[in-house]
C-alpha positions as CSV (number, residue, x, y, z in Angstrom):
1,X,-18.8,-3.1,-12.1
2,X,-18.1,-1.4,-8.5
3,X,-14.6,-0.9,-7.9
4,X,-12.8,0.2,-4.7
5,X,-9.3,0.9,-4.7
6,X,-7.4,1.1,-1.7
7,X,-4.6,3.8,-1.9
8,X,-2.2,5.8,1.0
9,X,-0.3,9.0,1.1
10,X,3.6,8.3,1.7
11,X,6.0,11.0,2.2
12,X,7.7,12.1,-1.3
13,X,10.9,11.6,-0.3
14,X,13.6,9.2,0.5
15,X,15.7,11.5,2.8
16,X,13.1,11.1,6.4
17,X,14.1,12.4,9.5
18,X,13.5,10.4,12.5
19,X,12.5,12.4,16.0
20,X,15.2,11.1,18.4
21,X,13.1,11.3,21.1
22,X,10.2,9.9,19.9
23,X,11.0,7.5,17.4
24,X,8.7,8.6,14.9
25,X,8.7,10.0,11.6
26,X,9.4,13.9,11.2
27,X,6.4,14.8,8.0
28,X,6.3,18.4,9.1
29,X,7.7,19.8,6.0
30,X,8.1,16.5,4.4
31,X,6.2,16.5,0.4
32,X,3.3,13.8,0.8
33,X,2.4,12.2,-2.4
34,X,0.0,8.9,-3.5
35,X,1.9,5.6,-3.1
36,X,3.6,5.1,-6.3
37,X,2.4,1.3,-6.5
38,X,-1.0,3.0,-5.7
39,X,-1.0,4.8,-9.0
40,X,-1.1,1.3,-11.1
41,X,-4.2,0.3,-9.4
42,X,-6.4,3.4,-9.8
43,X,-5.3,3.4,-13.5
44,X,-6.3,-0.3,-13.4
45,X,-9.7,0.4,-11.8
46,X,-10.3,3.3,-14.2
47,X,-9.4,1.4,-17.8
48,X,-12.0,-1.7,-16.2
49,X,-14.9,1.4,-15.4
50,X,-14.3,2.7,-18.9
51,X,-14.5,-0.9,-20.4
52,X,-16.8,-2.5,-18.5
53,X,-18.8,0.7,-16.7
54,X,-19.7,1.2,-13.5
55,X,-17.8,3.2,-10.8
56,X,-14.3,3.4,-9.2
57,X,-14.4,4.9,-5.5
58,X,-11.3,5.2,-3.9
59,X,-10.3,5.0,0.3
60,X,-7.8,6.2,2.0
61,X,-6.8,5.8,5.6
62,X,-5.0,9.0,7.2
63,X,-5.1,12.3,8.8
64,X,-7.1,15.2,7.7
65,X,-4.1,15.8,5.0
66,X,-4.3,12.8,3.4
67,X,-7.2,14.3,1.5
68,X,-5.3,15.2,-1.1
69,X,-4.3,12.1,-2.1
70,X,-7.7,11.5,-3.1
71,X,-7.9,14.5,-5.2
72,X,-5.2,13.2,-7.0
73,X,-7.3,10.2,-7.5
74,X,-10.2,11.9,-8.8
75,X,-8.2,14.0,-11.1
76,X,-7.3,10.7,-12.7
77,X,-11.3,10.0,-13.2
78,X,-11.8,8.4,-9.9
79,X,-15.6,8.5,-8.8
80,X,-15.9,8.8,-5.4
81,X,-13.3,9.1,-2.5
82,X,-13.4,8.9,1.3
83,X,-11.0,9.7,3.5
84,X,-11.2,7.2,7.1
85,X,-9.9,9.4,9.6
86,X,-10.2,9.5,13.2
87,X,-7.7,10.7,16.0
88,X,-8.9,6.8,17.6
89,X,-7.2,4.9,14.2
90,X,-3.5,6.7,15.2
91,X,-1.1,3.9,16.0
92,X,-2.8,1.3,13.8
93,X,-0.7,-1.5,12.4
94,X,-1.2,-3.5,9.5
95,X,-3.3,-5.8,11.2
96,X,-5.7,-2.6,12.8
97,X,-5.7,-0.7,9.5
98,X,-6.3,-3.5,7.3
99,X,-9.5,-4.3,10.0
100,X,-10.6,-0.5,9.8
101,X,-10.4,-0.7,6.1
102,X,-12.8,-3.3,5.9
103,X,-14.8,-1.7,8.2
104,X,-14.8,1.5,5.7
105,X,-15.2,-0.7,2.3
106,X,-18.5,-2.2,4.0
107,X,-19.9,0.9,4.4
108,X,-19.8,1.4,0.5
109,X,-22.4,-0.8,-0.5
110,X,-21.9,-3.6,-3.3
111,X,-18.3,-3.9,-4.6
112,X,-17.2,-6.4,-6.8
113,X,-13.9,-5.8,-7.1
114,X,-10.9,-4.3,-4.8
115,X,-7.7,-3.1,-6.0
116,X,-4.5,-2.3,-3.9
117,X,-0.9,-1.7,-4.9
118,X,1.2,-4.2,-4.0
119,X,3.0,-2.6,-1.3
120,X,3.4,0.9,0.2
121,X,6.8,2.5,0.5
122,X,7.0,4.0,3.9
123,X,6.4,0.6,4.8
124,X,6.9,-2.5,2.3
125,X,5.1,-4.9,4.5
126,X,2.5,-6.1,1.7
127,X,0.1,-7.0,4.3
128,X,-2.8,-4.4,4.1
129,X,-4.3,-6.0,0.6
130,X,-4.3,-9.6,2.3
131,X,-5.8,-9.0,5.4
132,X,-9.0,-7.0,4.3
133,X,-9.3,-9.9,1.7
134,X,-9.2,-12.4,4.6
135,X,-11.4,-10.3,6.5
136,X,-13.6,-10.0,4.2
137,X,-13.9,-13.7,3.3
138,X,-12.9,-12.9,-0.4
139,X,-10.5,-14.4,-2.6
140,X,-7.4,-12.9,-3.2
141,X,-4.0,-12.5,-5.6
142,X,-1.2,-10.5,-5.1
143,X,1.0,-9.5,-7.8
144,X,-1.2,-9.0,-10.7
145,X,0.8,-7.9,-14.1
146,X,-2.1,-8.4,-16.4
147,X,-6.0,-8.5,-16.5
148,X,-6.9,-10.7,-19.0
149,X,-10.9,-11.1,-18.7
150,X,-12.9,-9.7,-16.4
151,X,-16.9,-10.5,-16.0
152,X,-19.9,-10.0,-13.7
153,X,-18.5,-13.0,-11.6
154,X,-15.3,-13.4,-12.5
155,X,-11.5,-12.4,-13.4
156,X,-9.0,-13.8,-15.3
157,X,-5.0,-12.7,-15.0
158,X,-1.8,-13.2,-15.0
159,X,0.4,-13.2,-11.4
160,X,3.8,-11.9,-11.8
161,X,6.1,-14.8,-10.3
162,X,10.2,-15.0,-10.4
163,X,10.5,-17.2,-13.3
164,X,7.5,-16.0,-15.8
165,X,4.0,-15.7,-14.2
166,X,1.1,-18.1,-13.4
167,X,-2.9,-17.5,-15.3
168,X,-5.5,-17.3,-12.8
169,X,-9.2,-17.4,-12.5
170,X,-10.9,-16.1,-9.8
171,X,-14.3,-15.7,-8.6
172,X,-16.3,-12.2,-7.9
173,X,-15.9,-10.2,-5.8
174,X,-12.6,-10.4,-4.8
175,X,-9.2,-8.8,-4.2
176,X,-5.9,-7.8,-6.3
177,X,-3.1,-6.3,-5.5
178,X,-1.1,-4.9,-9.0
179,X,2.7,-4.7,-9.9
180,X,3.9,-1.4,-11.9
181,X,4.0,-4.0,-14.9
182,X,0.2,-3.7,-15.3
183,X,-0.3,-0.4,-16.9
184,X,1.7,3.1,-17.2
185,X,-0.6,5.6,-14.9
186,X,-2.1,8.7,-17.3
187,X,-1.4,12.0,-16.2
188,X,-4.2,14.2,-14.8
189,X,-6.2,16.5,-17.4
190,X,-6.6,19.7,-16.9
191,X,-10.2,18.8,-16.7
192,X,-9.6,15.9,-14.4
193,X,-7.6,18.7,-12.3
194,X,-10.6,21.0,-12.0
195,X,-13.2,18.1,-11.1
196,X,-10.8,17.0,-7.9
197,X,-10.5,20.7,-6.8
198,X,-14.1,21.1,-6.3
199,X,-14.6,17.3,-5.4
200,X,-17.0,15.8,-2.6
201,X,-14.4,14.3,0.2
202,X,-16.4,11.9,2.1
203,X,-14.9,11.2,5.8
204,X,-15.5,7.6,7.6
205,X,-14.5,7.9,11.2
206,X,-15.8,6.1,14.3
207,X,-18.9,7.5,14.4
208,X,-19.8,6.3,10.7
209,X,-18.7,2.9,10.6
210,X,-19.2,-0.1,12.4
211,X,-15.8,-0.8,14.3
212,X,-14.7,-2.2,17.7
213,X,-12.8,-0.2,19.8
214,X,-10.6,-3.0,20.9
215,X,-9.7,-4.1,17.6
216,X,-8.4,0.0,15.9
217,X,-5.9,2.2,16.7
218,X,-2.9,1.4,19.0
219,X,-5.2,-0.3,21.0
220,X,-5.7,-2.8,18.6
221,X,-2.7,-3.1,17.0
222,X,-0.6,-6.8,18.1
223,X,2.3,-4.9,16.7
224,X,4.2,-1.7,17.5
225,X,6.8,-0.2,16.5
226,X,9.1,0.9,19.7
227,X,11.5,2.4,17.8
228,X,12.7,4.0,15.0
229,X,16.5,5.3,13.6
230,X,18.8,5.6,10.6
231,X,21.8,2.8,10.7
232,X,24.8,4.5,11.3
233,X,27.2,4.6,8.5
234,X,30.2,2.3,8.7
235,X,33.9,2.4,7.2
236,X,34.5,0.4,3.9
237,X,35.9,-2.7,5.7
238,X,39.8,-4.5,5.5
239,X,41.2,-5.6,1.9
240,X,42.7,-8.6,2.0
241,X,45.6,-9.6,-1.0
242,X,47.2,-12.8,-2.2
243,X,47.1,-16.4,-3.2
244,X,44.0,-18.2,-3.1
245,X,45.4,-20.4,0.2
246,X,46.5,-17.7,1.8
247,X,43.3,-15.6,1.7
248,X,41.5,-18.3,2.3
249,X,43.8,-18.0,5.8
250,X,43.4,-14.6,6.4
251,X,39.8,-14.6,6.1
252,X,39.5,-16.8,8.7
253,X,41.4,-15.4,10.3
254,X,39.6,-12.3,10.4
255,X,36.4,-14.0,10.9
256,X,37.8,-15.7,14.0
257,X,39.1,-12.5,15.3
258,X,35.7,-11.0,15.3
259,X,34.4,-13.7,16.9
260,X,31.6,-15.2,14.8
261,X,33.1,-18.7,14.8
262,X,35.6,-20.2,17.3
């Protein structure tokens, strides 16, 4: 069984600073650590190798820095990892990253099945996962709690939903994208620790992979972000007292006053 999970570094921290000039995140002293939703799926990928056999290789998309994340991985008992970095793939948007992905999961050979987290949290678009499954031509289900059966040529699970969750078959190879419900991420052994230090990194850039110019980077991205800032904090509001009727009064009256209705 050939696994690829897809995984990103996020800053560590809720408390970013935005460049005022710029727009743009500050990460210069900012703790980078592996997505947290990305944590579930390498655990996943590494409880199928250990089942099933085979090999779990893990991607990343990022600067030079971004490495570590996939020493992290490895320390886990990760495979493989390769780091897709390239000064051309800065600016990339969902759509661009999710296309340089695939560009990056094709050079890996035979994989039958892909794992993602279901979201990142710098960005909680839930977009990446889909869109190398659609470019890829694969099937795909997001929201995964539970692997039921998994085979040469096919997988059986359970998608979370809002009341209860659905049971699935799907074909192979395709793509999941896993909820925190799915597993509880082991911590690193001291062995797994010593493996990652010394790891291989492999690097996928433009010069390695088979990617359009137009289609990577800012260039390529139908989205962009123009700017970037932290809402400004405002008071707690009016208080309104009284009878049902005569709040009912006030508030519109308020609501008039602001002008939202006339």
């Amino acid at each position: 069984m050939n696994i690829v999970v897809c995984i990103k570094q996020v800053p560590g921290t809720t408390q970013v600073k935005i460049n005022p000039e710029t727009g743009t995140l500050i990460r210069d002293g900012v703790e980078a650590v592996v997505n947290p939703f990305d944590e579930y799926a390498i655990e996943e990928a590494i409880r199928i190798k250990e089942k099933k056999g085979g090999t779990v290789k893990v991607v990343t998309m990022g600067p030079p820095q971004a490495e570590a994340a996939l020493r992290t991985a490895i320390s886990m008992g990760a495979d493989e990892a390769y780091l897709v970095s390239d000064r051309a793939f800065a600016g990339s948007d969902t759509w661009a990253t999710s296309y340089t992905l695939t560009a990056a999961i094709k050079t890996l050979g035979k994989v039958d099945l892909i794992i993602c987290g279901k979201q990142a949290i710098d960005g909680d678009t839930a977009q990446v996962g889909p869109g190398i499954a659609e470019m890829l031509d694969i099937p795909f289900v997001a929201w995964v709690r539970k692997i039921e059966e998994i085979s040469e040529t096919s997988i059986k699970l359970e998608r979370l939903m809002e009341e209860g969750y659905d049971v699935l078959e799907m074909p192979l190879p395709g793509l999941i994208t896993v909820v925190k419900e799915i597993n509880e991420p082991r911590m690193a052994s001291l062995k797994g620790k010593m493996k990652a230090k010394s790891a291989q990194i492999n690097t996928l850039s433009t010069s390695n992979m088979d990617v359009d110019p137009q289609f990577i980077g800012l260039k390529g991205s139908p989205t962009q972000v123009l700017r970037s800032f932290v809402p400004e904090r405002k008071s707690g509001g009016e208080k309104i007292t009284g009878e049902a009727a005569e709040l009912a009064q006030k508030a519109a009256s308020v609501i008039q006053n602001l002008g939202v209705v006339k």
